[in-house]
PyMOL Python script that loads the backbone (N, CA, C, O; Angstrom):
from pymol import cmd

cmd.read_pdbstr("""\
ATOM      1  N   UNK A   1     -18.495   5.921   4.679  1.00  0.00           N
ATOM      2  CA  UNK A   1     -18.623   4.650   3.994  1.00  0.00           C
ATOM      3  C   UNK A   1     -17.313   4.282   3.305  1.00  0.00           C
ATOM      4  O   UNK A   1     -16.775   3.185   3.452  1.00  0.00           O
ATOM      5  N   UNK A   2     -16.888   5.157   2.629  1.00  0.00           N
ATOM      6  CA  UNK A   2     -15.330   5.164   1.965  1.00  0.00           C
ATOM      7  C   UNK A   2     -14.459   4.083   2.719  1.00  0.00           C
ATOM      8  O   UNK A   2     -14.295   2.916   2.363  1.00  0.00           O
ATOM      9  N   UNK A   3     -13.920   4.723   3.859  1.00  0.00           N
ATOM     10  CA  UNK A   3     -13.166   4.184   4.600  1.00  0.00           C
ATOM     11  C   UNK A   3     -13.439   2.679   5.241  1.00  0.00           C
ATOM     12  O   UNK A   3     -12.616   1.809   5.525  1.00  0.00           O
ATOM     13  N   UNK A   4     -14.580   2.679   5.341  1.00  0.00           N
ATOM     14  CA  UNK A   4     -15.195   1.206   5.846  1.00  0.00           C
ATOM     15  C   UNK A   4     -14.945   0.003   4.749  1.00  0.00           C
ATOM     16  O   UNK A   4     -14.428  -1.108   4.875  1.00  0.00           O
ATOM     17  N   UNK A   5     -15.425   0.565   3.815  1.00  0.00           N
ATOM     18  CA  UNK A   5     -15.098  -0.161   2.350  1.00  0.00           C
ATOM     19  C   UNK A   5     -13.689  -0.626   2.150  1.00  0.00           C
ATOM     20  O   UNK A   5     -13.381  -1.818   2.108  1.00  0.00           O
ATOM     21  N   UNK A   6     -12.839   0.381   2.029  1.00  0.00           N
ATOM     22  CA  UNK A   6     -11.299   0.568   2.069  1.00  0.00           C
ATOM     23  C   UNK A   6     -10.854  -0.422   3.080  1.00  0.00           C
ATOM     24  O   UNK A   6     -10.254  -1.458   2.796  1.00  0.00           O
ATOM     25  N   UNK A   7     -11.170  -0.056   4.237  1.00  0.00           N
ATOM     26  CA  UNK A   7     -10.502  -1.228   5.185  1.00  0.00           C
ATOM     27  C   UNK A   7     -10.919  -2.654   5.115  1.00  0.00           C
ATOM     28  O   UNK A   7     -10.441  -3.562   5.795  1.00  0.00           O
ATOM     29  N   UNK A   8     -11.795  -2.751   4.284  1.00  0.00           N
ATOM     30  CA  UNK A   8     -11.917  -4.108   4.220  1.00  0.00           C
ATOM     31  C   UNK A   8     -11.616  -4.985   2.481  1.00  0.00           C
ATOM     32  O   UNK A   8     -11.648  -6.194   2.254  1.00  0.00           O
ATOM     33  N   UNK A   9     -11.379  -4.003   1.642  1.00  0.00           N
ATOM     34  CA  UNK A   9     -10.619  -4.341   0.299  1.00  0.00           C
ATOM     35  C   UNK A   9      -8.691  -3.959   0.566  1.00  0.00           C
ATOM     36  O   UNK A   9      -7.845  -4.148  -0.308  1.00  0.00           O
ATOM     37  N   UNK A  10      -8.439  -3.481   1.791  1.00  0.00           N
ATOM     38  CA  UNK A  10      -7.295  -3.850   1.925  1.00  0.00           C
ATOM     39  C   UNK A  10      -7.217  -5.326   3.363  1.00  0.00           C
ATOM     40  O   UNK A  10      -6.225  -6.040   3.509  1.00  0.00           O
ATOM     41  N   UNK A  11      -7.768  -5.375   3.730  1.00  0.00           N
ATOM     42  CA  UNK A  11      -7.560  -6.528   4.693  1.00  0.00           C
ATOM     43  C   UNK A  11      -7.907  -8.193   3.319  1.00  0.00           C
ATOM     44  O   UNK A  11      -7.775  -9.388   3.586  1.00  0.00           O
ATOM     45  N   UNK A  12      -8.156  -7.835   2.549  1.00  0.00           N
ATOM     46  CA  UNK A  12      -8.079  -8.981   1.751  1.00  0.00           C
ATOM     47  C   UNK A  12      -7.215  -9.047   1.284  1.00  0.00           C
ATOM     48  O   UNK A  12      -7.143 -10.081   0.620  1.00  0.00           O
ATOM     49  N   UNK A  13      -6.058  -8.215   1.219  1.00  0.00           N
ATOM     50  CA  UNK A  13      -5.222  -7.914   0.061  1.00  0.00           C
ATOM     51  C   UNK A  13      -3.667  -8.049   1.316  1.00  0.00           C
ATOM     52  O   UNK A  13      -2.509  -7.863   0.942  1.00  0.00           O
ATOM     53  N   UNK A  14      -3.951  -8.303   2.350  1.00  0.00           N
ATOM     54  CA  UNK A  14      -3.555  -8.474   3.739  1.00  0.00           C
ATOM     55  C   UNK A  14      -3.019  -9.450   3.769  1.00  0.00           C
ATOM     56  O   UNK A  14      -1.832  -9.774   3.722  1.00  0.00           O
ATOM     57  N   UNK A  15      -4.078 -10.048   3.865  1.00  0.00           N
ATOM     58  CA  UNK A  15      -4.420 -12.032   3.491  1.00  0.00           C
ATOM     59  C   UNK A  15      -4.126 -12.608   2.771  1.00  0.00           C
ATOM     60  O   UNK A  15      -4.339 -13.816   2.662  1.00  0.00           O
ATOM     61  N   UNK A  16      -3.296 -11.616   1.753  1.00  0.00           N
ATOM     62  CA  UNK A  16      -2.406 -13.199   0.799  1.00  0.00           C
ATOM     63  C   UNK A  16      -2.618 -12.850  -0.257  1.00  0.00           C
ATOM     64  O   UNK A  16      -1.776 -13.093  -1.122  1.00  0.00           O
ATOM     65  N   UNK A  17      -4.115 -11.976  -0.674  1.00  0.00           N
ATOM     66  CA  UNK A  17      -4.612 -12.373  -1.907  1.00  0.00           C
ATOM     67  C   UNK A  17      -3.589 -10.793  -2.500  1.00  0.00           C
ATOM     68  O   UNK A  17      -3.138  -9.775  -1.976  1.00  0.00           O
ATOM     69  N   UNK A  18      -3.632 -11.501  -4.044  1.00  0.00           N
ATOM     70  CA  UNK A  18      -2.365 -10.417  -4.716  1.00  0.00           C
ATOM     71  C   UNK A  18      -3.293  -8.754  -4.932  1.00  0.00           C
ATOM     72  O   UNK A  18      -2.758  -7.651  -4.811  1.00  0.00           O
ATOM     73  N   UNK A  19      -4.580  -8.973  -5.226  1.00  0.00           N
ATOM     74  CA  UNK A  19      -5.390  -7.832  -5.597  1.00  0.00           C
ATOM     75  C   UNK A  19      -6.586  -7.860  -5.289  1.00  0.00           C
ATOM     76  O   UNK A  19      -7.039  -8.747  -4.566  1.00  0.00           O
ATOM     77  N   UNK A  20      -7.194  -7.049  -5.703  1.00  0.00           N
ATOM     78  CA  UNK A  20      -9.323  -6.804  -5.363  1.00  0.00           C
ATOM     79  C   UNK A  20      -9.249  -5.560  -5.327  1.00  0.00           C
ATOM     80  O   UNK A  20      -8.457  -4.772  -4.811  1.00  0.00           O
ATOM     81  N   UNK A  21     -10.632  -5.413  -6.247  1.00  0.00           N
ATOM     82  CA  UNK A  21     -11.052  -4.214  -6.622  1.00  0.00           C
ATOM     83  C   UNK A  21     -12.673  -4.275  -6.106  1.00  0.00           C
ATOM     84  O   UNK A  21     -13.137  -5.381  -5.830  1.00  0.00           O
ATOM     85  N   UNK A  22     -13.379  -3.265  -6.003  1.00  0.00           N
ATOM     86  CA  UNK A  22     -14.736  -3.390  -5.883  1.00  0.00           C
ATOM     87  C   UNK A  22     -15.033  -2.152  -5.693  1.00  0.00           C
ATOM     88  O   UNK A  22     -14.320  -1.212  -5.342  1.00  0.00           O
ATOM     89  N   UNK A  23     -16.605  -2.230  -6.057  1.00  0.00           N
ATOM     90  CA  UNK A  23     -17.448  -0.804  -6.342  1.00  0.00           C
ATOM     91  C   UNK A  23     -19.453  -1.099  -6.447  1.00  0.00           C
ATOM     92  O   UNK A  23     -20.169  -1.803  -7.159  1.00  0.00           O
ATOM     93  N   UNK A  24     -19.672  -0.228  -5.444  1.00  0.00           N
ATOM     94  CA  UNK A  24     -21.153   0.089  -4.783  1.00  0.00           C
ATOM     95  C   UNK A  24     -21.360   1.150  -5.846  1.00  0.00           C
ATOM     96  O   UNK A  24     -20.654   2.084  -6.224  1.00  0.00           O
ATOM     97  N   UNK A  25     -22.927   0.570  -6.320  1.00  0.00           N
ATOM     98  CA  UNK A  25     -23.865   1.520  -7.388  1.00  0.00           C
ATOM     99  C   UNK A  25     -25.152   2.031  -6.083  1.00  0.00           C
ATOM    100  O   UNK A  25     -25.563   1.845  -4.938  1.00  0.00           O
ATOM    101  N   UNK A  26     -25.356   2.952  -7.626  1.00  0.00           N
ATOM    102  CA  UNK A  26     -26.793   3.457  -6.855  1.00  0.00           C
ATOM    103  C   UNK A  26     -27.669   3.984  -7.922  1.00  0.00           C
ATOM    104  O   UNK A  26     -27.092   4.533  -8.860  1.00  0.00           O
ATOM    105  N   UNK A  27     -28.861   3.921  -7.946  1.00  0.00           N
ATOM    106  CA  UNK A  27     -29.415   4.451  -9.049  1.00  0.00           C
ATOM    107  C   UNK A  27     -29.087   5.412  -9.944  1.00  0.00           C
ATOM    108  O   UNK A  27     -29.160   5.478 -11.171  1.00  0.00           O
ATOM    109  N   UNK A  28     -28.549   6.460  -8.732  1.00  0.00           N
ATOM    110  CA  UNK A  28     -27.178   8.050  -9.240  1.00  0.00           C
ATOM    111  C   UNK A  28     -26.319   7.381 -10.005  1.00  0.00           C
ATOM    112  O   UNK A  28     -25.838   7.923 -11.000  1.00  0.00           O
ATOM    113  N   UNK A  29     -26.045   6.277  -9.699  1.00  0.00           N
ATOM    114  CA  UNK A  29     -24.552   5.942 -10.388  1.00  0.00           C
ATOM    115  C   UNK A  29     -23.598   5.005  -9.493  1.00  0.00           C
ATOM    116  O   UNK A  29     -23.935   4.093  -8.739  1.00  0.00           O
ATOM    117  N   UNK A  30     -22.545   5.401  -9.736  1.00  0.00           N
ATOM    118  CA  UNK A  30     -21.565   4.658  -9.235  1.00  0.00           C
ATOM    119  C   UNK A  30     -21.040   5.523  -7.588  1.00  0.00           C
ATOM    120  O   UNK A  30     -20.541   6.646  -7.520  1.00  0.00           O
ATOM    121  N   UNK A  31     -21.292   4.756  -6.620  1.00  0.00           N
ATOM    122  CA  UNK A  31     -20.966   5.931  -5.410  1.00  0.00           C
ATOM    123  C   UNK A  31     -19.681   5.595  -4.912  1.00  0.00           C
ATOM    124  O   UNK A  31     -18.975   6.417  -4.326  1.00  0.00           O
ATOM    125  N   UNK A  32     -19.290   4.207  -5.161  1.00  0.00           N
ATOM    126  CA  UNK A  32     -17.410   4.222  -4.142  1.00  0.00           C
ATOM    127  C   UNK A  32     -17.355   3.094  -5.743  1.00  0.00           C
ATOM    128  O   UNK A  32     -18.220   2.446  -6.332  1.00  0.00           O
ATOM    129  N   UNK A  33     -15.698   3.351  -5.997  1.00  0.00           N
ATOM    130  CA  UNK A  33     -14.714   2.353  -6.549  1.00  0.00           C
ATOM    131  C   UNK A  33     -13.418   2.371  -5.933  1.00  0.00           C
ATOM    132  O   UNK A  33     -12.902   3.485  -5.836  1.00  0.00           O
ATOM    133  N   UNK A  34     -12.642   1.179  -5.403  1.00  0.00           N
ATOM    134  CA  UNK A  34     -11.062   1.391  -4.807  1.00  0.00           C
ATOM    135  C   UNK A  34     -10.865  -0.067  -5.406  1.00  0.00           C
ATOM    136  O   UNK A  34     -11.712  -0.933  -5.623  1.00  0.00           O
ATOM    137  N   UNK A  35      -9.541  -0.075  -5.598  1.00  0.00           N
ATOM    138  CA  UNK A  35      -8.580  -0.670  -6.246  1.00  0.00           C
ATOM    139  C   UNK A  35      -7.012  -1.486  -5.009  1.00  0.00           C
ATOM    140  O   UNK A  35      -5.994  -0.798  -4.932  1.00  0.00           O
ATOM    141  N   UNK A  36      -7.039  -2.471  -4.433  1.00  0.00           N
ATOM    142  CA  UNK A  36      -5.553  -2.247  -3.813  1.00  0.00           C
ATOM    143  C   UNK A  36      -4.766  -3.700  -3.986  1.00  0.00           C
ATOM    144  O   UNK A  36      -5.409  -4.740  -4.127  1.00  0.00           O
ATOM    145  N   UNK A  37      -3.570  -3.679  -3.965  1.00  0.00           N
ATOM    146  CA  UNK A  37      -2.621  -4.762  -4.083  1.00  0.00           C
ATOM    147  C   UNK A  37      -1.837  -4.090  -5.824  1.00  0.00           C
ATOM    148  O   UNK A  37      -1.632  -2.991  -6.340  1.00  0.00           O
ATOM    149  N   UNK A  38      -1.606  -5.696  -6.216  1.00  0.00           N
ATOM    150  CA  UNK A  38      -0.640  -5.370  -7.482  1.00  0.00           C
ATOM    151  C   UNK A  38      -1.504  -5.891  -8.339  1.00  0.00           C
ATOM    152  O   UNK A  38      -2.075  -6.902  -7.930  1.00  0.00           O
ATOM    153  N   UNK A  39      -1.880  -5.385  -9.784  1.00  0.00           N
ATOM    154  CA  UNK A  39      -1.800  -6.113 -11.098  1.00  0.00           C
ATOM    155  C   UNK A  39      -1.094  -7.125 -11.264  1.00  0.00           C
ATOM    156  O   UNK A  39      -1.431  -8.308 -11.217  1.00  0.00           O
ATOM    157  N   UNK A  40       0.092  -6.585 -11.500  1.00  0.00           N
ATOM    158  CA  UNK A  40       1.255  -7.205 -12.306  1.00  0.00           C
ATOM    159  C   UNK A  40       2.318  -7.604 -10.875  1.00  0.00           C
ATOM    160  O   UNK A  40       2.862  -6.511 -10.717  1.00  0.00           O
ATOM    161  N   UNK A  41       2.768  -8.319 -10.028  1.00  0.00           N
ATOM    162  CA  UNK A  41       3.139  -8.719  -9.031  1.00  0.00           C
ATOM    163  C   UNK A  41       4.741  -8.703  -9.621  1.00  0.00           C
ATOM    164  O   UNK A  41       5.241  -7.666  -9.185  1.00  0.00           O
ATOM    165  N   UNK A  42       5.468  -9.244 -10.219  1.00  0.00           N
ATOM    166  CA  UNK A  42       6.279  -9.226 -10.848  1.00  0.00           C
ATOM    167  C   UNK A  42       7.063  -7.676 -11.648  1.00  0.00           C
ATOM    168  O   UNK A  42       8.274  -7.484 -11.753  1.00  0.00           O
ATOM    169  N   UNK A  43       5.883  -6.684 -12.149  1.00  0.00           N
ATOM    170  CA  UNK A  43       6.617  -5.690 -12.584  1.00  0.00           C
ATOM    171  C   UNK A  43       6.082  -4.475 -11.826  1.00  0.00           C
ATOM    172  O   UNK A  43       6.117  -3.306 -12.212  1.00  0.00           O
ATOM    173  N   UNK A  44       5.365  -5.155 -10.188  1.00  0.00           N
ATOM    174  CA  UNK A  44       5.070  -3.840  -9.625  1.00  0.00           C
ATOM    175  C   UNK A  44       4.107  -2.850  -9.891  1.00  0.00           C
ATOM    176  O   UNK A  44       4.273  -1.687  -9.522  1.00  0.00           O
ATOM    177  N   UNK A  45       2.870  -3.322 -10.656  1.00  0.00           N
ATOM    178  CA  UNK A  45       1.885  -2.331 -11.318  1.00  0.00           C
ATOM    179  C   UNK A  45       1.020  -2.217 -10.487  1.00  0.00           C
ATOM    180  O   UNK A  45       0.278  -3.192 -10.363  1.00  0.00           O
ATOM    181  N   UNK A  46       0.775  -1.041  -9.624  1.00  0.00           N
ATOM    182  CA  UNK A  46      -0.410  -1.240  -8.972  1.00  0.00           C
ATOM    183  C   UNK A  46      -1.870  -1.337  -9.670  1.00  0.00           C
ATOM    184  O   UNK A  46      -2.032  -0.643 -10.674  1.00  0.00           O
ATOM    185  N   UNK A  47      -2.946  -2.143  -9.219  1.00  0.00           N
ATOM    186  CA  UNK A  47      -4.191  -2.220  -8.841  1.00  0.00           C
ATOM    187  C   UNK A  47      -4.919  -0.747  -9.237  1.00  0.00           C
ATOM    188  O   UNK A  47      -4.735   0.267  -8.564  1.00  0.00           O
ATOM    189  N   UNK A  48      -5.799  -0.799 -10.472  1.00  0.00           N
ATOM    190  CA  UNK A  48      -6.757   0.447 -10.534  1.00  0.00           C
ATOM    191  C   UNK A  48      -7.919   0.315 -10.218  1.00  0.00           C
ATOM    192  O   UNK A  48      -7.824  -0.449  -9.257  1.00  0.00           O
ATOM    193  N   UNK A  49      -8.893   0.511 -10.344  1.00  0.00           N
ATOM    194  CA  UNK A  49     -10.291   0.588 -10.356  1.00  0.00           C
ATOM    195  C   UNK A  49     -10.337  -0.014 -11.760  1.00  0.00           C
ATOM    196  O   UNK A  49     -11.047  -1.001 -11.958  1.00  0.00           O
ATOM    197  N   UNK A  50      -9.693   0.472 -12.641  1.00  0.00           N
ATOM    198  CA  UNK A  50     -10.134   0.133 -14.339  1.00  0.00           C
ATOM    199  C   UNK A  50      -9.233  -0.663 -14.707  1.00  0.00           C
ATOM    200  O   UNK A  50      -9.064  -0.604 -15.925  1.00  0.00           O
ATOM    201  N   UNK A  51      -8.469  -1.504 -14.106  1.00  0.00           N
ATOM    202  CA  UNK A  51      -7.791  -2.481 -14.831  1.00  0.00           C
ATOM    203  C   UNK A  51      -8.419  -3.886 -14.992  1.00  0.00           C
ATOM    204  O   UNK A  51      -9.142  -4.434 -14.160  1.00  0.00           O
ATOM    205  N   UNK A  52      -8.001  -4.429 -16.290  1.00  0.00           N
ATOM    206  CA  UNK A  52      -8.865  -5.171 -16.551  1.00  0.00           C
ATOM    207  C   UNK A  52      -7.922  -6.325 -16.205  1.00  0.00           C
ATOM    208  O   UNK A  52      -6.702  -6.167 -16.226  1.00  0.00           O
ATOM    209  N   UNK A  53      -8.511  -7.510 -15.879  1.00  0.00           N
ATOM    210  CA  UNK A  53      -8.848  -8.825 -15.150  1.00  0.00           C
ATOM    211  C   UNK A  53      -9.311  -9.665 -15.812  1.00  0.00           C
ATOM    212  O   UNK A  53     -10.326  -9.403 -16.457  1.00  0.00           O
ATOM    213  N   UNK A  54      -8.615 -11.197 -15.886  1.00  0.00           N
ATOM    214  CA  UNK A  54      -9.047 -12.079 -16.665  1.00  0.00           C
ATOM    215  C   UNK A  54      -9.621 -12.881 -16.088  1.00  0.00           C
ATOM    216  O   UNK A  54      -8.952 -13.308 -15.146  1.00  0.00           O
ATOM    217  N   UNK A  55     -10.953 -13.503 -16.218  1.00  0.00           N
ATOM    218  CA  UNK A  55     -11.541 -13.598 -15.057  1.00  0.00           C
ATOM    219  C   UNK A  55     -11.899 -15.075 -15.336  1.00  0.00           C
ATOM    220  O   UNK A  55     -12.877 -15.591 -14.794  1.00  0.00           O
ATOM    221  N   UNK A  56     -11.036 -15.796 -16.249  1.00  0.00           N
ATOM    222  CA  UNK A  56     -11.358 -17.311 -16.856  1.00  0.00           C
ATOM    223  C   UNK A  56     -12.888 -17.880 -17.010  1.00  0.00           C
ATOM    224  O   UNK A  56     -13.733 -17.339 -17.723  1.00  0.00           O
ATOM    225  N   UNK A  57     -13.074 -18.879 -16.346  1.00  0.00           N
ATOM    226  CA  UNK A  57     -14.225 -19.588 -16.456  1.00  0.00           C
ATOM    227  C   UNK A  57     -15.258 -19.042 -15.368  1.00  0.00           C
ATOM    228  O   UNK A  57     -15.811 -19.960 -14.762  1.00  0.00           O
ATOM    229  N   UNK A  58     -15.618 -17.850 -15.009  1.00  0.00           N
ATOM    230  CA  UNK A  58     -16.042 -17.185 -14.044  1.00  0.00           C
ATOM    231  C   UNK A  58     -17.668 -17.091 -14.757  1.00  0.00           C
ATOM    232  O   UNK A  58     -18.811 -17.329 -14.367  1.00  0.00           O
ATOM    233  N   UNK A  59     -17.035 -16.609 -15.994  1.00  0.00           N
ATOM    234  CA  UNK A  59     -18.584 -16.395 -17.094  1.00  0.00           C
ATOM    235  C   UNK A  59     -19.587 -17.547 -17.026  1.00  0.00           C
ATOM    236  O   UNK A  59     -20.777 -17.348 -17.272  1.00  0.00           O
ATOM    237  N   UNK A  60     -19.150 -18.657 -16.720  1.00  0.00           N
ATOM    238  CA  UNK A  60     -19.516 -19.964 -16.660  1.00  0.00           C
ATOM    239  C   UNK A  60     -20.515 -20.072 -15.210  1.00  0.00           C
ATOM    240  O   UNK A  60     -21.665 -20.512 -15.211  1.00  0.00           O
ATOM    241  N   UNK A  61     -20.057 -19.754 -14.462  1.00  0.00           N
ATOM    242  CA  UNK A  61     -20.847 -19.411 -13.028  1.00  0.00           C
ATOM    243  C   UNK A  61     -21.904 -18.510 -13.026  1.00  0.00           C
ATOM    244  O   UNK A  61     -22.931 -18.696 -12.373  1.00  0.00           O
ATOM    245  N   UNK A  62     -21.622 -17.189 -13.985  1.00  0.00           N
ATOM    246  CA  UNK A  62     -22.143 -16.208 -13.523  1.00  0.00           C
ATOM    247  C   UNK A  62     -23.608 -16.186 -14.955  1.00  0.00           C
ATOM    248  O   UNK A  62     -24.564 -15.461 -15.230  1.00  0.00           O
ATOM    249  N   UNK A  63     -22.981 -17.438 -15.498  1.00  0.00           N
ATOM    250  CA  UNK A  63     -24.563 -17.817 -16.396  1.00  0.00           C
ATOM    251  C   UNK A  63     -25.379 -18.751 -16.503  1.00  0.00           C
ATOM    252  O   UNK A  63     -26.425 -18.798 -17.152  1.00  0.00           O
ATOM    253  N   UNK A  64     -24.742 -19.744 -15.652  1.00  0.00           N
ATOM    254  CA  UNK A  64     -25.396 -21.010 -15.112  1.00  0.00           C
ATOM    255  C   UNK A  64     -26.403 -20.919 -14.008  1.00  0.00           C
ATOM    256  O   UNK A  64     -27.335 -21.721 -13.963  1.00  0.00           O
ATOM    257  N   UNK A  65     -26.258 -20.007 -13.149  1.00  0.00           N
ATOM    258  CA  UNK A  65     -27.226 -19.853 -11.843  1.00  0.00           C
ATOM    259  C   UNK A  65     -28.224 -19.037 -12.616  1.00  0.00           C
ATOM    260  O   UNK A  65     -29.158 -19.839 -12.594  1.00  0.00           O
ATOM    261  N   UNK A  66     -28.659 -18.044 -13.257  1.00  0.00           N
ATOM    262  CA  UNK A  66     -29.672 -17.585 -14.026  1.00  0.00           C
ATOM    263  C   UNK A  66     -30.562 -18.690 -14.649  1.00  0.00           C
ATOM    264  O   UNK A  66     -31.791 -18.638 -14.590  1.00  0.00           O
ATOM    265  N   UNK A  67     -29.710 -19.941 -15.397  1.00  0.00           N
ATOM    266  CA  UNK A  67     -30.499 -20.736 -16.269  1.00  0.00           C
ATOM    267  C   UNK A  67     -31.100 -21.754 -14.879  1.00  0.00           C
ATOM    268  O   UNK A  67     -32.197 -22.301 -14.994  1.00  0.00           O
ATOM    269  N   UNK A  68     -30.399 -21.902 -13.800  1.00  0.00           N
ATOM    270  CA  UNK A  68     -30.593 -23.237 -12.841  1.00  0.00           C
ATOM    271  C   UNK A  68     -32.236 -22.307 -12.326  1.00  0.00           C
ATOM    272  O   UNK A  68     -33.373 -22.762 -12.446  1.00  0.00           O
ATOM    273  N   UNK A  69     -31.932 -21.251 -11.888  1.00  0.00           N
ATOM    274  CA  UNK A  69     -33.488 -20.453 -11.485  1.00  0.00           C
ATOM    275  C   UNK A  69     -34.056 -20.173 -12.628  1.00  0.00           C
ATOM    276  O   UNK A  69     -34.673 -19.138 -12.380  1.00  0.00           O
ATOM    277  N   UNK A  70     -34.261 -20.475 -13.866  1.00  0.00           N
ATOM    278  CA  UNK A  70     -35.112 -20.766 -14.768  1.00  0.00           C
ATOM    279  C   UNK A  70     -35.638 -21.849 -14.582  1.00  0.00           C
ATOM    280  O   UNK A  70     -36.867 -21.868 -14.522  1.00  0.00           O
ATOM    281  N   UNK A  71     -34.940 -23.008 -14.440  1.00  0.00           N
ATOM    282  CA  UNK A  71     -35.581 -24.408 -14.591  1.00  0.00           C
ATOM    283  C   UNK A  71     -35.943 -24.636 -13.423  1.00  0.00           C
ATOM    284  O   UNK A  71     -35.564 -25.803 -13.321  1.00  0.00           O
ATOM    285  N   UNK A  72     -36.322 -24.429 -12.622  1.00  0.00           N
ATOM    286  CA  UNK A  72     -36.756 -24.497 -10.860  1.00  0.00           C
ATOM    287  C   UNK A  72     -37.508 -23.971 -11.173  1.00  0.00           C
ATOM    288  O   UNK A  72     -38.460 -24.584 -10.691  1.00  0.00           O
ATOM    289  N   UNK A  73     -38.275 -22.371 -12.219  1.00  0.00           N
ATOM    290  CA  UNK A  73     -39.430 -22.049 -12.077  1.00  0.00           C
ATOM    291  C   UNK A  73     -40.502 -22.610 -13.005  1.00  0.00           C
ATOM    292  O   UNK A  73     -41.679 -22.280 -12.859  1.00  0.00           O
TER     293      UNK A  73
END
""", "prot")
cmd.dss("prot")
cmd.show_as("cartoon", "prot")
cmd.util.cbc("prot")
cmd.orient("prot")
């Protein structure tokens, strides 16, 4: 699974985009995290699993579709 994962958080990172991180849970826990591209593009920092990301008006999306399937029910 590793590798399947991997090849496809680096083929995004292929494509232009500067970074992406991502990570599959499981009731156990956490089973894959990978990290690839740059943080910091400019001073060369690679991409962790734990680097943190500013993720702007994202919060805005990710709390609006909860309230929109409230009011539909």
């Amino acid at each position: 699974m590793r590798s399947a994962i991997d090849r496809a958080l680096e083929s995004v990172v292929a494509h232009g985009h500067p970074h992406v991180a991502g990570a599959v849970t499981a009731p156990s826990g956490i089973v894959y995290e990978g990290a690839f591209g740059l943080a910091q593009s400019a001073a060369r920092v690679p991409m962790r699993p734990d680097t943190v990301c500013r993720i702007a008006s994202m919060t805005k999306l990710l709390t609006s579709i909860p309230v929109l399937v409230l009011v539909e029910e």
